[in-house]
Structures are given as structure tokens and as C-alpha cells.
LOKESE-891357 format. One line per 5 residues: their letters; for each residue x, y, z of N, C-alpha, C. Coordinates in pm, whole numbers, always signed. Atoms other than C-alpha are relative to their C-alpha. Layout:
BEGIN
A> X/Y/Z/X/Y/Z/X/Y/Z ~ ...
//
This chain:
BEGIN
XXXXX> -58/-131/+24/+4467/-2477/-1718/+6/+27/-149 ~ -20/-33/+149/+4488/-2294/-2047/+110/+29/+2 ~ -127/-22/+28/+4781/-2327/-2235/-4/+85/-146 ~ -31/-67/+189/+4889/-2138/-2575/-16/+173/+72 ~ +0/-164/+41/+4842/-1758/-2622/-99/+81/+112
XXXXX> +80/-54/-116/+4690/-1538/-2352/-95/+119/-118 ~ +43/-5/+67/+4405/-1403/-2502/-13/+206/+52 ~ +44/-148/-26/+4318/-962/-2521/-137/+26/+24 ~ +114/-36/-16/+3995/-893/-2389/-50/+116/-133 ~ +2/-107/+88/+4036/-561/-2617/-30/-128/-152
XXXXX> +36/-12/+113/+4047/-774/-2907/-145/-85/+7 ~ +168/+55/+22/+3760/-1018/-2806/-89/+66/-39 ~ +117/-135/+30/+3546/-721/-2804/-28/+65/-92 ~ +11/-68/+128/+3626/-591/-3118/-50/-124/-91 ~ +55/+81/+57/+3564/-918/-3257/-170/-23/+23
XXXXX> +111/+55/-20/+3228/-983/-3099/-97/+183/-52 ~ +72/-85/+52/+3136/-621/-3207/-42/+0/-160 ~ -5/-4/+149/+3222/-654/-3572/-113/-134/-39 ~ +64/+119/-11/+3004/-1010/-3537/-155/+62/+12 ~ +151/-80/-9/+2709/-803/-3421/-25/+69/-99
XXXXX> +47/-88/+92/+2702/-550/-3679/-10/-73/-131 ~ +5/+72/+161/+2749/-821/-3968/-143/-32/+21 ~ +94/+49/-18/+2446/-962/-3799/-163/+92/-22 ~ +92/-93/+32/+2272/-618/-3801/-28/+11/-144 ~ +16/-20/+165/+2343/-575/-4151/-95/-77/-64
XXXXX> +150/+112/+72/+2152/-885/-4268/-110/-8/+63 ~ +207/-72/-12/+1832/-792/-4071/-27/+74/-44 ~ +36/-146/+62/+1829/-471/-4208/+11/-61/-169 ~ -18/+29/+160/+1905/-625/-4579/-170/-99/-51 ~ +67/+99/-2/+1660/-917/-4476/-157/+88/+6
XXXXX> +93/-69/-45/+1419/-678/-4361/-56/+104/-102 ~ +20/-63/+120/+1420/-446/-4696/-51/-72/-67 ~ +45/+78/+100/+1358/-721/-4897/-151/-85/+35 ~ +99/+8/-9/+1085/-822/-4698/-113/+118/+7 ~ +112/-62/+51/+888/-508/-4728/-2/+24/-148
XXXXX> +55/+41/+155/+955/-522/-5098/-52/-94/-50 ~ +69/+176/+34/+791/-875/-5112/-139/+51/+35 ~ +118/-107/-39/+511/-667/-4900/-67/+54/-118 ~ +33/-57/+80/+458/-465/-5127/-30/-31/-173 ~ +37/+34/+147/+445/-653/-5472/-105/-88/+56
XXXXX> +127/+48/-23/+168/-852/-5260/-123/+110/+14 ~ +118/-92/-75/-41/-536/-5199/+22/+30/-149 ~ +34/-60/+171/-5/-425/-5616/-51/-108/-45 ~ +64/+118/+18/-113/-761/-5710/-147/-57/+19 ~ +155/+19/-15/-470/-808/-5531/-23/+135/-23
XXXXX> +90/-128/+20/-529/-420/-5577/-19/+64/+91 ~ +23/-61/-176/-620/-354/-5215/+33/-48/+98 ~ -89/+3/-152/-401/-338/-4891/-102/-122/+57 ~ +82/+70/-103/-522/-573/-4611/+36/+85/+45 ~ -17/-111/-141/-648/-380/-4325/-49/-75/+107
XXXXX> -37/+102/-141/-557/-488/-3976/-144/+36/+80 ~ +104/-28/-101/-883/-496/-3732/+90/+104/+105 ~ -81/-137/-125/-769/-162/-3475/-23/-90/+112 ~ +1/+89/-128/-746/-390/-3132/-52/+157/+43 ~ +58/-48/-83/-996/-245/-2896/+26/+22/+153
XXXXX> -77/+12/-140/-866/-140/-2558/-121/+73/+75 ~ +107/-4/-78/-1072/-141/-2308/+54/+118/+145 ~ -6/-116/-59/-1067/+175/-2095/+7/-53/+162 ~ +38/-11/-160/-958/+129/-1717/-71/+2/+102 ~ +90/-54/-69/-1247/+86/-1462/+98/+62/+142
XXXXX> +0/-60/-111/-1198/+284/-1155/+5/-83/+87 ~ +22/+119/-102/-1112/+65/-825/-121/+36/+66 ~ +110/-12/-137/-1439/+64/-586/+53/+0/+96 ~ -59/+62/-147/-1330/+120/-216/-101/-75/+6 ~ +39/+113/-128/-1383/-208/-16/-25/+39/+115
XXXXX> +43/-34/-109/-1599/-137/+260/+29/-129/+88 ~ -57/+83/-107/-1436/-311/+563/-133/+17/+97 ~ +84/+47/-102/-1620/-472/+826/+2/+31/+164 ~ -13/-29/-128/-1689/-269/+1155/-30/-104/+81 ~ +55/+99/-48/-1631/-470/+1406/-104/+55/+141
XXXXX> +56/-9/-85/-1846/-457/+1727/+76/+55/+112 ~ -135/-22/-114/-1654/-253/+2012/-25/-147/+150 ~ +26/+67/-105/-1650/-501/+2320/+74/+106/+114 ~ -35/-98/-116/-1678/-315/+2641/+81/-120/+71 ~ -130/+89/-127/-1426/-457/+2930/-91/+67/+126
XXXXX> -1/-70/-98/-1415/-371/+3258/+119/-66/+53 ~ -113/+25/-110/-1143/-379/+3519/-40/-64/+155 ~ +65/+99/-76/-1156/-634/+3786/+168/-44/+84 ~ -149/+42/-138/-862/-733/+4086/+1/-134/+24 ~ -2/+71/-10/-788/-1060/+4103/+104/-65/+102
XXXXX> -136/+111/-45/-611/-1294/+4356/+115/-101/-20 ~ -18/+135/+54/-377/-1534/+4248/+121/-90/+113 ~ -78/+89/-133/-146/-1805/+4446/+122/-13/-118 ~ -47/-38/+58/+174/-1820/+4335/+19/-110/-126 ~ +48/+88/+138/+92/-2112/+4056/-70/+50/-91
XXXXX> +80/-70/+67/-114/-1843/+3901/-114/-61/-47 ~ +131/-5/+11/-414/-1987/+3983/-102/+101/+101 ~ +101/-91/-45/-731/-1764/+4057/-39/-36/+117 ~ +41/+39/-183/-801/-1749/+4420/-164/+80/+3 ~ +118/-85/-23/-1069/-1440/+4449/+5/+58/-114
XXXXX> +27/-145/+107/-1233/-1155/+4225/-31/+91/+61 ~ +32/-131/-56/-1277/-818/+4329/-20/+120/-81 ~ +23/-87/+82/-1465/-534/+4130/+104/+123/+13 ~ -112/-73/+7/-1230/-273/+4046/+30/+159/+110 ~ +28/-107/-98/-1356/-29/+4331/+48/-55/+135
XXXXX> -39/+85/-114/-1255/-306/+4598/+130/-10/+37 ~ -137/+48/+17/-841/-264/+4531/+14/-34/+151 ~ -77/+14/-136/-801/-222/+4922/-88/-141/+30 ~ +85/+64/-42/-1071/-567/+4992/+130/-66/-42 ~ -95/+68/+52/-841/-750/+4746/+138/-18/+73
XXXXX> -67/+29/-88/-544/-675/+4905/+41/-79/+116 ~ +38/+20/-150/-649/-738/+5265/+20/-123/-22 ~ +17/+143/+65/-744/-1079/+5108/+129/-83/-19 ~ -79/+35/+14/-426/-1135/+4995/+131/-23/+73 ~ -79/-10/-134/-214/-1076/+5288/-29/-90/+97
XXXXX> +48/+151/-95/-485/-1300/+5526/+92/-146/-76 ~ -6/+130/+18/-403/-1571/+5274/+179/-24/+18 ~ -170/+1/+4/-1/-1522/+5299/+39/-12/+168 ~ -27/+24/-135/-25/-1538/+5689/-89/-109/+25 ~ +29/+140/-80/-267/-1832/+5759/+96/-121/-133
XXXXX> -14/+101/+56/-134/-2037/+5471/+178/+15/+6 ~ -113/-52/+70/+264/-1918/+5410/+20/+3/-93 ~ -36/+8/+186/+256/-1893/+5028/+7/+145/-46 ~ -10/-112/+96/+319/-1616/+4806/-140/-33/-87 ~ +162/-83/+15/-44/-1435/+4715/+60/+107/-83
XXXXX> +10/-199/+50/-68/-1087/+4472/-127/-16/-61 ~ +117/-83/+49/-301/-904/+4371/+41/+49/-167 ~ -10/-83/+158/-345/-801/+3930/-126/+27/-78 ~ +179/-55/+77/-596/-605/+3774/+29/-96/-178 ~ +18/+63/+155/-724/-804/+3453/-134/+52/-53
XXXXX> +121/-46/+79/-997/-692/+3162/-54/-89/-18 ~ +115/+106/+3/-1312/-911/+3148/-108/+33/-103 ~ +120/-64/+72/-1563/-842/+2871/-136/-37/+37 ~ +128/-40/+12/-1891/-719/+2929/-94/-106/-34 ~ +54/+18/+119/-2134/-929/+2813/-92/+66/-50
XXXXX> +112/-155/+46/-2382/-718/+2612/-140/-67/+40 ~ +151/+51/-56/-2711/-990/+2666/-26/+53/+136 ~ +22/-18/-116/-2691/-958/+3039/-33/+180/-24 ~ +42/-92/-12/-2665/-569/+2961/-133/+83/-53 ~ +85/-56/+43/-2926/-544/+2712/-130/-34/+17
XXX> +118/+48/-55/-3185/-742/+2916/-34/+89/+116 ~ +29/-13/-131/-3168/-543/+3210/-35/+219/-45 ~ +80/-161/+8/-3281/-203/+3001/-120/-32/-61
//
């Protein structure tokens, strides 16, 4: 714990201000006297040094990035059987919903298990399609 004198924020502040400005003062004093040091070096050789102008190099323009189309992949829709382990029993093209069904009902009366029917997307393949034009 601190003991002794409780301290004034108010005056800290005035102290640490008056601390700053002493500090300003002697850069600014420090800082006069160095461009008068400047300057008895530039009367002395006769002629200034001159600074090389830094060259800035002008902004290029971004290029759009041409992204990479991808290939559409056709699907199709397709009815599938499954048991209720969700393994694949039958397939049925997507014009067959009532075949599928039917299917699925036989197998729920000779076997007793839980059978459904869910349409899933299958892609196309494009060889098979583009051999057969």
C-alpha cells in the first residue's frame, strides 16, 4: 500500500506538461542551431548539395483474373430403392416413380422390413454421350 501524501492527478499533469514543453524547447533550440551549422557548411564549399528527387513509380492498373469456367455436369434424376440400412436395393429412371414404388411395397410384404423410395442426381457421363452422336 502507499503510504505518505495522496498524490493530485491535477498536479501530476501540470508537471508532466511543463516537462514536455522544456523538452520542446530544446528541440526547437537544438534544431536552430542545427540549421545554422547547415548552413555555414553550404557557404564554405560554395555549392548546396542536391538531393537525387526519389523516383516514384506510377501505379500499374490491376489486370482482371480470368477465372476458370468450369465444365457444367449434366445430372439426371433417377428413383432409387433403399432397405432401411440405406443400402441400394433397385434403380429406376425418373419416368418409372410408380415401378419404383410397386417395388418397394413387394419388398415390405414378402420380406417385413422397412423399404422407400428417394429420387437422387447421377451425373451424365459426357463419353458415353458424345460417342453415341
Amino acid at each position: 500500500m502507499a503510504k505518505g501524501r495522496i498524490r493530485s492527478r491535477m498536479e501530476l499533469r501540470e508537471q508532466h506538461d511543463a516537462a514536455e514543453a522544456r523538452e520542446r524547447a530544446e528541440t526547437l533550440d537544438a534544431g536552430t542551431s542545427a540549421v545554422s551549422e547547415s548552413a555555414e557548411e553550404v557557404s564554405t564549399e560554395g555549392k548546396p548539395k542536391k538531393k537525387k528527387a526519389a523516383v516514384k513509380k506510377a501505379p500499374s492498373e490491376a489486370k482482371p483474373r480470368k477465372t476458370k469456367t468450369k465444365a457444367v455436369e449434366r445430372k439426371r434424376l433417377v428413383w432409387v430403392v433403399y432397405d432401411n440400412s440405406h443400402k441400394e436395393i433397385a434403380r429406376f429412371p425418373y419416368t418409372q416413380r410408380k415401378e419404383a414404388d410397386e417395388k418397394a411395397e413387394q419388398l415390405k410384404t414378402d420380406k417385413k422390413q422397412t423399404y422407400f423410395v428417394q429420387p437422387v442426381k447421377e451425373v451424365i457421363k459426357e463419353s458415353a454421350a458424345s460417342s453415341a452422336k
